[in-house]
N, C-alpha and C positions, 0 to 999 in steps of 0.2 A: 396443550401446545398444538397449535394448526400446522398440517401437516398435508400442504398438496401430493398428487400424485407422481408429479416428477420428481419431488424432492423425497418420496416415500421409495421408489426406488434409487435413489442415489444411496438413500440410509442402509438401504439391503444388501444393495454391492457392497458400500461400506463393512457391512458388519459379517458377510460371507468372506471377505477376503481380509479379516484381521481378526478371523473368530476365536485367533490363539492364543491373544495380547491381552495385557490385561490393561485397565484406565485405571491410574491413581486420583481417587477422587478424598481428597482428605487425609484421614488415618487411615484410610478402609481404600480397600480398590472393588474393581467390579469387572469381569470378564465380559470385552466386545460382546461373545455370544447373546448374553444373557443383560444385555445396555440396555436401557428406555430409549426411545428418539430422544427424548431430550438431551441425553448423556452423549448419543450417537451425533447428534447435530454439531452439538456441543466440539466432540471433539472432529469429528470429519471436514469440519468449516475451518480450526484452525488449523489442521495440517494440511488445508488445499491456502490459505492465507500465506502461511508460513512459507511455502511451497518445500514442504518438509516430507519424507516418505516413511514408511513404518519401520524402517531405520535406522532408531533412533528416537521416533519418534514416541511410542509410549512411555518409555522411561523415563522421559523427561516433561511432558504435561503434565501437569497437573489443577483438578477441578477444585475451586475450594469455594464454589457458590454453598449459599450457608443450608437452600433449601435438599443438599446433596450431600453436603459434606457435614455439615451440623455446624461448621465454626463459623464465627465471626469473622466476616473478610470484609467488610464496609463494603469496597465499592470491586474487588476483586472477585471475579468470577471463574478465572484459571489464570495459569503464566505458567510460561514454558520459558527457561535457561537453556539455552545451544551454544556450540561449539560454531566456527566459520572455519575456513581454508585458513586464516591466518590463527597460530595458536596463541595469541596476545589479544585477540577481541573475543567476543562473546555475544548476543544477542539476548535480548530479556524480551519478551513476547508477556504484553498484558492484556487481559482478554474481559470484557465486559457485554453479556447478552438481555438482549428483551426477545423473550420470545412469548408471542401474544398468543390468545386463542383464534384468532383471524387474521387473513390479511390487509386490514382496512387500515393498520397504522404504518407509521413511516419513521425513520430516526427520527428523535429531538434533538433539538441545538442545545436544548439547556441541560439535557443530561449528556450528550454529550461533550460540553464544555466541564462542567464538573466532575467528569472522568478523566477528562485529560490535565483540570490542574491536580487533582489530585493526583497521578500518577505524575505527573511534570515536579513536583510540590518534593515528593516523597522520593524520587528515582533518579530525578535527575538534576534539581538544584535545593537537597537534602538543606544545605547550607543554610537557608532561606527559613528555615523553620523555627521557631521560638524551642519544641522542644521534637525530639525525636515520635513516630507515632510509637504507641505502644499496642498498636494490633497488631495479635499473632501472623497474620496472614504477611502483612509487611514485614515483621520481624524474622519468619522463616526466609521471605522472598531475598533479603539484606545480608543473611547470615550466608546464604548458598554463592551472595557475590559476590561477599566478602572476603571467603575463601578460593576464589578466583585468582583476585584484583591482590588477593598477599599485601596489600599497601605498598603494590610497586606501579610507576610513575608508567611503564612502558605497556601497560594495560590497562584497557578499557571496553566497559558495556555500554553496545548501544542499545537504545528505550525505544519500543514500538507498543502503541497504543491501537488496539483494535477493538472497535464498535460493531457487535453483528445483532441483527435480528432476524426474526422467520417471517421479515413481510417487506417490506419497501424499504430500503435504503437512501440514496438521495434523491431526490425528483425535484421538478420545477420550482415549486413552491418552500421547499427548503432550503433549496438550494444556495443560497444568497445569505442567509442565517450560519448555515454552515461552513460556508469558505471564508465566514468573516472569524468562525471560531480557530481554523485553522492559521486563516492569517497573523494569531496573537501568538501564534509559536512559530512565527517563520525565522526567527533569531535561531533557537534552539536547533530548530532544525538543518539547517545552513552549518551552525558552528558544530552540531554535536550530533547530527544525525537522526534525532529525537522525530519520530514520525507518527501520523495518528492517519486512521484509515476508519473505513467506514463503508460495510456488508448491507445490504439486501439480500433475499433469496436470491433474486435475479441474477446477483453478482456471484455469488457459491454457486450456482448452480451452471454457471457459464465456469466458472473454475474446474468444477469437477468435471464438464464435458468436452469443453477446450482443452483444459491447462493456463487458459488468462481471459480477461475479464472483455467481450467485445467491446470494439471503441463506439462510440455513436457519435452523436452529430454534436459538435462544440464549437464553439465561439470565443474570437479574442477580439479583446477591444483595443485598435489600432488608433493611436494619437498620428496625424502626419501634419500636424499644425509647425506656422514657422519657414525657417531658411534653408531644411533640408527633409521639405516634406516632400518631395518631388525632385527625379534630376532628368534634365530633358537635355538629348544631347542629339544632332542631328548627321544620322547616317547616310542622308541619302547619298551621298556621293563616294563614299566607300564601299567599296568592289566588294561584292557577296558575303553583308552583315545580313541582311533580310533582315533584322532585329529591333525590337519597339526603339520608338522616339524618345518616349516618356517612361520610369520607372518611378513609383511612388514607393517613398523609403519611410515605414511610421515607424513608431517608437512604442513598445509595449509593456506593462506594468509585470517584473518578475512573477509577483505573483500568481500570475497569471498560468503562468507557465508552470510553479508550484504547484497549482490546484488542480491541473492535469496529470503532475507527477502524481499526485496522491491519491488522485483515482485509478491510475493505470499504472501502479508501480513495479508492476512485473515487465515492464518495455514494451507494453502491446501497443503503444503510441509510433513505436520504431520498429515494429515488425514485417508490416509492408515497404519499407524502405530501404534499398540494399546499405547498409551501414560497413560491411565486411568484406574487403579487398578479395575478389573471386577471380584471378588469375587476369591475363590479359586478351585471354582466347574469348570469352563469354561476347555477344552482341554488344549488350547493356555498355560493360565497361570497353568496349571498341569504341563506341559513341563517344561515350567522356573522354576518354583518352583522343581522339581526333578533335572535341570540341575544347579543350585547352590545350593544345599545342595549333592552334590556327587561328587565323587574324578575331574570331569569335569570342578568344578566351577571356576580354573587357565583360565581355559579359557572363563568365561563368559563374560568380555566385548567384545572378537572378535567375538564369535559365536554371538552375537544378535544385531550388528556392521549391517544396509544394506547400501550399499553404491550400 
């Protein structure tokens, strides 16, 4: 397994400050201290994913890649069952790794679409299947949420599906490959929560040093064709608007805005933005507060609009 030197210390933080835990990997566990990186990647990647702390958080991972654990897991390489603030849900965290001996590779669309129906297949619309699988790995994972779920109607798990590897995760060139595999579960998603995500180094290791993944540079593709591509309304004659003639209003494909949710789904898309009522003394909200209560306020959704 390649192993840069940034991420060579993130593993060593990792494993001095959870050297008391132990990782259930299969039948067998294995003490943090005494992990491989690969065990260490393994698990330090989902619990910066998860945004999960040690917490809780050994007890309830578990590795069942078959090259670690010896069993038979098709396509499952760990899953974690947690608890939420609310005691009626649950999370089922399914984890799938390529971890190469360089970093010259990049996700695949095609293994990643095959991870995700099969976890989509088996997790989340079972129903759909000719016959139940009868891999241990799934039949453990079924049995733990089963006993949750008691066959009561007022609880439910939600399914997240995570692709990581130790070298590139999405870049230019897959990119487009990829948001079309997510696009095939935006139903799911929407009605039941059902999420798939997808790691690079780059991305773990902005987790472990942040706490969330940086934003970069993205693009949306605005339609403003038609009778309300544009609304041009003329101010000059009103007393201290100072404010544009012309406001172009497009129209943009949800999904669009999903496939940013799924790359930054810790809210780092909203972190620069004050989203959170900060009293009425602060500058910021003096402004807003004078700019919608004055002849200006026609235009408060454009003006506070960042695009």
């Amino acid at each position: 397994m390649y192993i840069s030197e940034d991420l060579q210390q993130e593993l060593d933080f990792f494993k001095r400050t959870n050297e008391h835990f132990e990782i259930e990997a299969g039948k067998s566990s294995t003490e943090v201290k005494n992990a491989t990186n690969e065990i260490l990647y393994m698990a330090m990647s989902a619990s910066l994913v998860m945004d999960y702390s040690e917490d809780g958080f050994f007890e309830n991972f578990v590795i069942t890649d078959k090259s670690i654990s010896g069993r038979s897991e098709l396509q499952i390489d760990a899953y974690a069952l947690i608890g939420t603030e609310s005691s009626k849900v649950k999370q089922l965290h399914i984890f799938q790794y390529k971890l190469y001996a360089n970093d010259s590779k990049s996700a695949s669309p095609v293994e990643l679409l095959n991870f995700a129906t099969f976890v989509n297949n088996n997790f989340v619309h079972p129903e759909f299947l000719e016959k139940p699988s009868d891999n241990e790995v799934v039949a453990e994972i079924k049995t733990k949420c089963d006993e949750f779920l008691k066959g009561r109607r007022d609880r439910r798990i939600i399914v997240y599906c995570h692709y990581i590897n130790n070298a590139t995760g999405i870049y230019r060139n897959n990119e487009k490959e990829i948001n079309n595999v997510l696009a095939r579960f935006n139903a799911d998603r929407q009605l039941l929560g059902f999420s798939i995500q997808v790691y690079g180094v780059k991305e773990i290791l902005e987790l472990a040093r942040e706490g969330k993944i940086q934003v970069g540079s993205e693009s949306l593709e605005l339609v403003n064709e038609g009778m309300y591509s544009y609304r041009l309304e003329d101010n000059s004659k009103r007393e201290s608007l100072g404010l544009p003639k012309k406001v172009i209003v497009g129209m943009c494909n949800v999904n669009e805005f999903i496939r940013l949710q799924n790359k930054y789904h810790h809210n780092q898309l909203y972190a620069e933005n004050i989203r959170l009522y900060l009293g009425d003394r602060g500058n910021v909200n003096k402004d807003i507060i004078a700019t919608i209560t004055s002849s200006e306020s026609l235009w408060f959704p454009y003006i506070n609009i960042k695009l």
